[in-house]
C-alpha positions in Angstrom: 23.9 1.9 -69.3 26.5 3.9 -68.6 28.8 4.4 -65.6 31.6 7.8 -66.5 33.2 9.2 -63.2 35.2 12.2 -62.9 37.1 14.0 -59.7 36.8 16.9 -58.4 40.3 17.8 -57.0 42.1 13.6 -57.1 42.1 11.9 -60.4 39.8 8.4 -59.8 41.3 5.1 -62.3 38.0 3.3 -63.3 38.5 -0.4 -64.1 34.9 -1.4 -65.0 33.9 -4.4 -66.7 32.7 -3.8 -70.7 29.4 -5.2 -69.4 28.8 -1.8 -67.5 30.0 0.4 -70.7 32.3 2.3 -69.0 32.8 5.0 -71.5 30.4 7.7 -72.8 30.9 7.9 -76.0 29.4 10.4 -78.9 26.5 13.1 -78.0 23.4 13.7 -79.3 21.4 10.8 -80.4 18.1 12.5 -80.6 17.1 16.0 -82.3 15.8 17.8 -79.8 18.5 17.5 -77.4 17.2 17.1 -74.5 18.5 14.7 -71.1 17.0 14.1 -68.0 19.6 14.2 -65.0 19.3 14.1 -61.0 22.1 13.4 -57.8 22.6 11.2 -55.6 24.3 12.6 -52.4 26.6 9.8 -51.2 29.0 12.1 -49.5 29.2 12.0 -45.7 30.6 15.6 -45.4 27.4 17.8 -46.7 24.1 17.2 -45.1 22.4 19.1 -48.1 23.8 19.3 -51.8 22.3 21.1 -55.2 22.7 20.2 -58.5 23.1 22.4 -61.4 23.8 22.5 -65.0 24.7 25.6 -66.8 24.0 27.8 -63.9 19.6 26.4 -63.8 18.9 24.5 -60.5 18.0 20.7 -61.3 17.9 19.7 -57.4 18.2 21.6 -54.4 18.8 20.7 -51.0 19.3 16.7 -51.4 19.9 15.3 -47.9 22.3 12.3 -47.5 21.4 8.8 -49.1 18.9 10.6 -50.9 18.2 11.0 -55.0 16.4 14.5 -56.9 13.6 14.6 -59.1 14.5 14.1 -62.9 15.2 17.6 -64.3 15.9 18.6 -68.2 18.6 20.0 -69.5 20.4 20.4 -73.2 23.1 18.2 -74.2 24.9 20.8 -76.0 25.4 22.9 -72.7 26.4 20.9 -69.7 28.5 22.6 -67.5 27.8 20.9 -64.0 28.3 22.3 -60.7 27.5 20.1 -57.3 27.0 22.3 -54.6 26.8 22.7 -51.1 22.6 24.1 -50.3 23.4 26.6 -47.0 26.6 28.6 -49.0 26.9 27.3 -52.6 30.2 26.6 -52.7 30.9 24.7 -55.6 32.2 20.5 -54.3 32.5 19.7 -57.7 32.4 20.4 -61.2 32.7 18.9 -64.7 31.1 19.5 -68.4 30.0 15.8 -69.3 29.0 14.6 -72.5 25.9 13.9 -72.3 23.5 11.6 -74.8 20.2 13.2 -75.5 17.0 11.0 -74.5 18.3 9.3 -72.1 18.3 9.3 -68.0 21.5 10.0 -65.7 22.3 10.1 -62.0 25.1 11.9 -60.7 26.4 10.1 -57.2 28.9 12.7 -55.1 30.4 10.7 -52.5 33.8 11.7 -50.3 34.5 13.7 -47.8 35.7 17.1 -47.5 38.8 17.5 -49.6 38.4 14.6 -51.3 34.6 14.9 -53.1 34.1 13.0 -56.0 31.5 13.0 -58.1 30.3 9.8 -61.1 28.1 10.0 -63.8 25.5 6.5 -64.4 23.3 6.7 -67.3 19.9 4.4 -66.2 19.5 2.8 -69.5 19.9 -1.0 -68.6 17.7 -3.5 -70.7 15.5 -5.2 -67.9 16.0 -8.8 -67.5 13.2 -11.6 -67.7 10.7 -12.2 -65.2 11.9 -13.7 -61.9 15.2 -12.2 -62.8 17.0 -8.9 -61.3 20.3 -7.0 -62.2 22.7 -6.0 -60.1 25.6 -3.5 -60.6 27.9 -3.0 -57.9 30.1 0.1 -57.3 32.9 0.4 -54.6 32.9 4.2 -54.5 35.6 3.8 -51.4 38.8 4.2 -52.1 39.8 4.4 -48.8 38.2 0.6 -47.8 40.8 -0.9 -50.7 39.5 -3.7 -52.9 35.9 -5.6 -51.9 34.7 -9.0 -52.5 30.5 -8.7 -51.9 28.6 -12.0 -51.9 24.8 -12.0 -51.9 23.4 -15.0 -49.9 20.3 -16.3 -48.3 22.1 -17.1 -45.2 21.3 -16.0 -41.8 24.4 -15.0 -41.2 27.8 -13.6 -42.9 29.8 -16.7 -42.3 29.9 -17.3 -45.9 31.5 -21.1 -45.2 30.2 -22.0 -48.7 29.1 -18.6 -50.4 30.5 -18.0 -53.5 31.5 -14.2 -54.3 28.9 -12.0 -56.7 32.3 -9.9 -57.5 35.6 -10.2 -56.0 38.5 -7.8 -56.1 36.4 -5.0 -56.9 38.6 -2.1 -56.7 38.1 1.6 -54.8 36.3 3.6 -57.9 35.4 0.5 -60.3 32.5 -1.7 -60.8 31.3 -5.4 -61.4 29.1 -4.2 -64.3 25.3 -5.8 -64.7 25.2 -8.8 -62.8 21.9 -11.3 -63.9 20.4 -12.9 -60.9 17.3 -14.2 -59.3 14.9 -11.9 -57.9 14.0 -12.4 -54.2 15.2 -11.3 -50.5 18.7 -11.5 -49.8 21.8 -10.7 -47.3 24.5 -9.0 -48.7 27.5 -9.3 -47.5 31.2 -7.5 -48.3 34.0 -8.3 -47.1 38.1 -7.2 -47.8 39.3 -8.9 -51.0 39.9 -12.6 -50.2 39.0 -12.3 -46.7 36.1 -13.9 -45.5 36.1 -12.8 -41.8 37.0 -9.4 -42.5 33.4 -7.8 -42.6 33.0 -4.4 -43.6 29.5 -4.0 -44.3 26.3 -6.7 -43.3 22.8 -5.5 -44.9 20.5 -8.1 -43.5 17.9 -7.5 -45.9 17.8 -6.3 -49.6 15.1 -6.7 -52.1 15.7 -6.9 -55.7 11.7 -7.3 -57.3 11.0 -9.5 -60.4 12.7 -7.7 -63.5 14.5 -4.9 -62.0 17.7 -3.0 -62.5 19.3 -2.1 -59.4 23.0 -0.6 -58.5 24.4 -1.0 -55.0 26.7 2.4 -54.0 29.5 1.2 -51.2 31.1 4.4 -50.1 33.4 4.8 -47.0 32.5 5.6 -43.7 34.3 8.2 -40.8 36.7 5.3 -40.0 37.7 4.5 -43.9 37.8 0.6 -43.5 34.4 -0.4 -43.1 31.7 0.8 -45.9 28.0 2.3 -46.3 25.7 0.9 -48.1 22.5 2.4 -50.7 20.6 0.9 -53.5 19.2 3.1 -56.0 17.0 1.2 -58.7 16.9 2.0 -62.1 15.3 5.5 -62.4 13.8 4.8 -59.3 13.7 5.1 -55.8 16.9 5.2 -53.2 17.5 3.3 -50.1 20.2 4.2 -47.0 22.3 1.1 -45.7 24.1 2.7 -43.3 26.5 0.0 -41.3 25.8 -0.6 -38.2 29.5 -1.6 -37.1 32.5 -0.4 -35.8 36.5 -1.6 -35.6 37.9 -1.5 -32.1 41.6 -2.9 -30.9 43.5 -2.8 -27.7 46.8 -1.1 -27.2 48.6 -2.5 -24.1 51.2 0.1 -22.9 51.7 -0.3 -19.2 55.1 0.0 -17.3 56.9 -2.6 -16.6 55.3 -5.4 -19.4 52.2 -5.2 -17.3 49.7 -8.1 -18.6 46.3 -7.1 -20.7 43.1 -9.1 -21.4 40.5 -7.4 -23.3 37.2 -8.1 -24.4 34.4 -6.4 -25.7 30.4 -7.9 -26.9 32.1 -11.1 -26.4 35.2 -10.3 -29.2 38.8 -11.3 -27.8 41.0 -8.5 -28.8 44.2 -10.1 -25.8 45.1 -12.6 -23.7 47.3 -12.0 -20.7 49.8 -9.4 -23.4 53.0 -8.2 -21.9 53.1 -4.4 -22.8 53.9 -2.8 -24.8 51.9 -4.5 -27.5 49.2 -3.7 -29.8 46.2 -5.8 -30.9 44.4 -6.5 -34.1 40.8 -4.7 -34.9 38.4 -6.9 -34.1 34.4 -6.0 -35.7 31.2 -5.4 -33.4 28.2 -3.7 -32.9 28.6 -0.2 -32.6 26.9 1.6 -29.7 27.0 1.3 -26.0 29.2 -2.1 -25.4 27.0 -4.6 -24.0 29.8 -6.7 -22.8 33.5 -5.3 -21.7 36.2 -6.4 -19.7 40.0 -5.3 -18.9 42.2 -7.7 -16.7 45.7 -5.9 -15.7 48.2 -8.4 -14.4 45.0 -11.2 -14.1 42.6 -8.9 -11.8 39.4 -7.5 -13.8 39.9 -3.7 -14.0 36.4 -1.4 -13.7 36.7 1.2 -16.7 33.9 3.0 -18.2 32.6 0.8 -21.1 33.1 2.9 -24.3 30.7 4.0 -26.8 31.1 2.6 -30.5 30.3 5.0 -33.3 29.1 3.4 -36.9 31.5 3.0 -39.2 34.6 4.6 -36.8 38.0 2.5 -35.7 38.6 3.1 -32.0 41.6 2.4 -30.1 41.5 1.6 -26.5 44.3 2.6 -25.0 45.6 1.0 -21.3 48.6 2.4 -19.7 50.3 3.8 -16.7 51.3 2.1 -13.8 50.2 -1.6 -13.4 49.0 -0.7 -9.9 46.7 2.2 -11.0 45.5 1.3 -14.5 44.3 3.9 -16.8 42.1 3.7 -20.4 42.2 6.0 -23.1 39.5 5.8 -25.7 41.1 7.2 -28.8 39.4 8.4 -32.3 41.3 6.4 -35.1 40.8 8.1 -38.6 42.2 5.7 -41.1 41.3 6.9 -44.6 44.0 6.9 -46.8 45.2 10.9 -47.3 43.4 12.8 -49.5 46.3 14.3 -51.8 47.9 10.9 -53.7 51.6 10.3 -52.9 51.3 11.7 -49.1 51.4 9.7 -45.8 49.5 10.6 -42.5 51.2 10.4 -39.7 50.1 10.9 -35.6 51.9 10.3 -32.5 50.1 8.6 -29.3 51.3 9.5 -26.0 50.9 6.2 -23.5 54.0 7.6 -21.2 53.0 9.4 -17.4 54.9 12.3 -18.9 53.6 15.0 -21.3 54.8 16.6 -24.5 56.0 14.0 -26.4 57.4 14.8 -30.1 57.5 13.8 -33.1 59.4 14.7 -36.3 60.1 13.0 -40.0 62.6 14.1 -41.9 63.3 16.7 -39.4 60.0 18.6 -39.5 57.8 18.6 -37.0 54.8 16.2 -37.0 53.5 16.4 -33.3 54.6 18.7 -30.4 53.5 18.9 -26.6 51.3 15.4 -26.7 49.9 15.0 -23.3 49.8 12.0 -21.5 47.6 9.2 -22.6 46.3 11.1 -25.6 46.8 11.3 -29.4 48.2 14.1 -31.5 45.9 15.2 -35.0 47.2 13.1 -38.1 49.4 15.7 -39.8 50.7 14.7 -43.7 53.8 14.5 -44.5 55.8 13.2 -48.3 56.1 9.9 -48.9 59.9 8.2 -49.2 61.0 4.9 -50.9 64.3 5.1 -49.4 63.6 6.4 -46.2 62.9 9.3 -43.8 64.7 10.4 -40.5 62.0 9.5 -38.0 62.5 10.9 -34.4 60.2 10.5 -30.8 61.5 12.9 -28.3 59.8 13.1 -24.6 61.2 16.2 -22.4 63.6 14.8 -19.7 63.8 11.4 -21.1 65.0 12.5 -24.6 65.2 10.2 -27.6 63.4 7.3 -27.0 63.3 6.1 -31.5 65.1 6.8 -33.8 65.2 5.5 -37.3 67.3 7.3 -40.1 65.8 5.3 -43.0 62.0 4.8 -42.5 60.3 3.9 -45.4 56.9 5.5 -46.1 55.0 4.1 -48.9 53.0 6.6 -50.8 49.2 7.0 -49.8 50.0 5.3 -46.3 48.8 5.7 -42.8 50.8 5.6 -40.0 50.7 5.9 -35.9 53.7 5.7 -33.4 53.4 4.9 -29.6 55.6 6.4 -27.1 55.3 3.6 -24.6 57.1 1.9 -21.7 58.9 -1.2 -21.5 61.1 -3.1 -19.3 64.7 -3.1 -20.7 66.3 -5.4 -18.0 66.2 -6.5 -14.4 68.5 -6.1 -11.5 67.4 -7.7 -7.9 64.1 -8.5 -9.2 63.0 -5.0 -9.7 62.5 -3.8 -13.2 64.1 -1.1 -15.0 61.8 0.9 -17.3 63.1 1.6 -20.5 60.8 3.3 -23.2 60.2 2.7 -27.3 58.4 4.4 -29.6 56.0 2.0 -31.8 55.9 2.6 -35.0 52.4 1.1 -36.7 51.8 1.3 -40.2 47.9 0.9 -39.9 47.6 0.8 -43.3 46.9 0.2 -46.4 
């Protein structure tokens, strides 16, 4: 077995163990040359991708979480071309070596700008009876490094589960892992995080003396993962998570007080604004459960709508007296050029066109009121950026002449309210701009 990635467009560091022979090595192997080949679409951009090798069609039209029929080509000509099925743009391309007599799957995964594509050659010795194998790949850069257990628990608790790998790295493996055969949970989680879910799959079978790899690739959000097994020259199968990341921001005038809830996750308790909570993970979908208190008296706001796999902020702001929610889009994978930072500017003031600009260029213009601008990419700095917020007939409201931005970072400021002192129990609004490195 053999597990060779390349990139189409960003460079992808492999760190797989020796026991998933990283490294093809040599061609040929058999006289007649010959190598059977298919893809896996793993990439949440295309609906439809084809596969080629020195310009002949091997697949066409493979939907999403899907795998193509074996198709034959010569190891001595192997120029590869993934491409989309309704134009034929080429996503990807390579010229692999290729060992004759053998089986390979190539798995595209990314998104748009950032498509990747890895070679895995099926020819894994089966284990004993009563036995499976198991090779995991985190093909999400964006989610950072994974620990996935694999449990018979009901639950992802994991209050005594020990980790099947651990650390597992965006673009690397855990090589074959020997197991029992049977049902099981599987369960991933950040690196040395427990609670910090990012994909459940309640179910998974890996039969009696079976080879089986388990794909992770990144979802619209970029923190929490997808899931799909593919065994051994065999059949695929779509875990898609079910999940989404949702946090509240609190940014009312005058240090108004937020409590927020939703399908029964705390996100704040009685928070002077402005302030901004951690993500907390639920079910995505229409909220079964949600509640906003302003000041201690419940507030009736549309319950929002989770998409799978997606980060949403919910932003409340304006005047204490007259509450208003936001629901904002939060697209936290990591930019797709390596060494840049994104960068977006939220709005949570009553007045419109907010700014901002780094390093004196203009990130976001004209941000209306309780809205968020596009993330726009800028450099990275180790020894800081000039970092300004402007809001017409306020004026500066941050400044910050030496803001560092680590490379590959994501980033979001607030323009928000906030009460700067009090005279005759009244207070003054002031305003701050928030900067939030959101990650990695």
């Amino acid at each position: 077995m053999r597990f060779t990635p390349w990139a189409h467009r960003l460079a992808l560091t492999l760190s797989l163990s020796a026991a998933a022979a990283l490294t093809a090595c040599g061609g040929g192997g058999s006289s007649d040359s010959k190598t059977q080949v298919r893809l896996l679409n793993a990439t949440r951009s295309y609906a439809q991708l084809d596969l080629t090798v020195n310009d002949k069609t091997i697949n066409s039209k493979v939907a999403y979480a899907a795998v193509g029929e074996y198709g034959t080509v010569d190891t001595n000509s192997t120029a590869t071309r993934v491409l989309t099925s309704d134009v034929g743009t080429s996503v990807s391309a390579t010229t692999p070596t290729l060992n004759a007599g053998s089986n390979y799957t190539y798995i595209t995964y990314g998104f748009a700008g950032a498509v990747r594509t890895t070679l895995l050659e099926e020819t894994q010795t089966a284990p004993e009876a009563n036995k499976a194998k198991l090779l995991v790949l985190n093909l999400s850069p964006d989610a950072g490094a994974l620990d996935i257990y694999v449990t018979t628990a009901a639950d992802c608790s994991l209050t005594s589960d020990t980790a099947l790998a651990t650390n597992l790295q965006g673009g690397s493996g855990s090589g074959y892992i020997q197991i029992n055969s049977g049902n099981f949970r599987v369960c991933v989680t950040g690196y040395n995080k427990r609670s910090d879910l990012r994909l459940n799959i309640p179910a998974i079978t890996l039969d009696s003396a079976s080879v089986n790899t388990l794909v992770l690739t990144a979802t619209d959000g970029g923190v929490l993962v997808n899931g799909i097994t593919l065994v051994q020259k065999g059949a695929v199968k779509n875990y898609a998570n079910t999940q989404s990341r949702v946090r509240t921001v609190a940014a009312l005038s005058g240090a108004g007080q937020v409590t927020s809830s939703i399908n029964s996750s705390t996100m704040l308790t009685n928070a002077a604004s402005p302030l901004i909570s951690d993500y907390v993970t639920t079910n995505s979908g229409a909220t079964s459960q949600f509640s906003i208190n302003v000041n201690g008296t419940p507030r009736s706001f549309t319950a929002p709508t989770l998409g799978a796999g997606k980060d949403t902020t919910l932003l409340v702001w304006g005047d204490p007296a007259d509450p208003k929610l936001a629901v904002l889009d939060d697209d936290n994978r990591l930019p797709t050029v390596s060494g840049d930072v994104k960068v977006r500017l939220v709005n949570a003031l009553p007045t419109a066109g907010a700014g901002l600009n780094v390093s004196f260029g203009s990130i976001a213009s004209n941000v209306p009121a309780g809205s968020a601008s596009t993330f726009s990419t800028t450099s990275s700095s180790s020894t800081g950026v000039q970092v300004d917020l402007n809001v017409p007939a306020i004026g500066t409201i941050y400044t910050n002449s030496a803001l560092v931005f680590p490379s590959n970072s994501v980033w979001t400021f607030f323009a928000a309210p906030t009460t700067a002192a009090t005279t005759t129990n009244s207070p003054v609004v002031g305003y701050t701009g928030l900067p939030k490195r959101e990650r990695p």
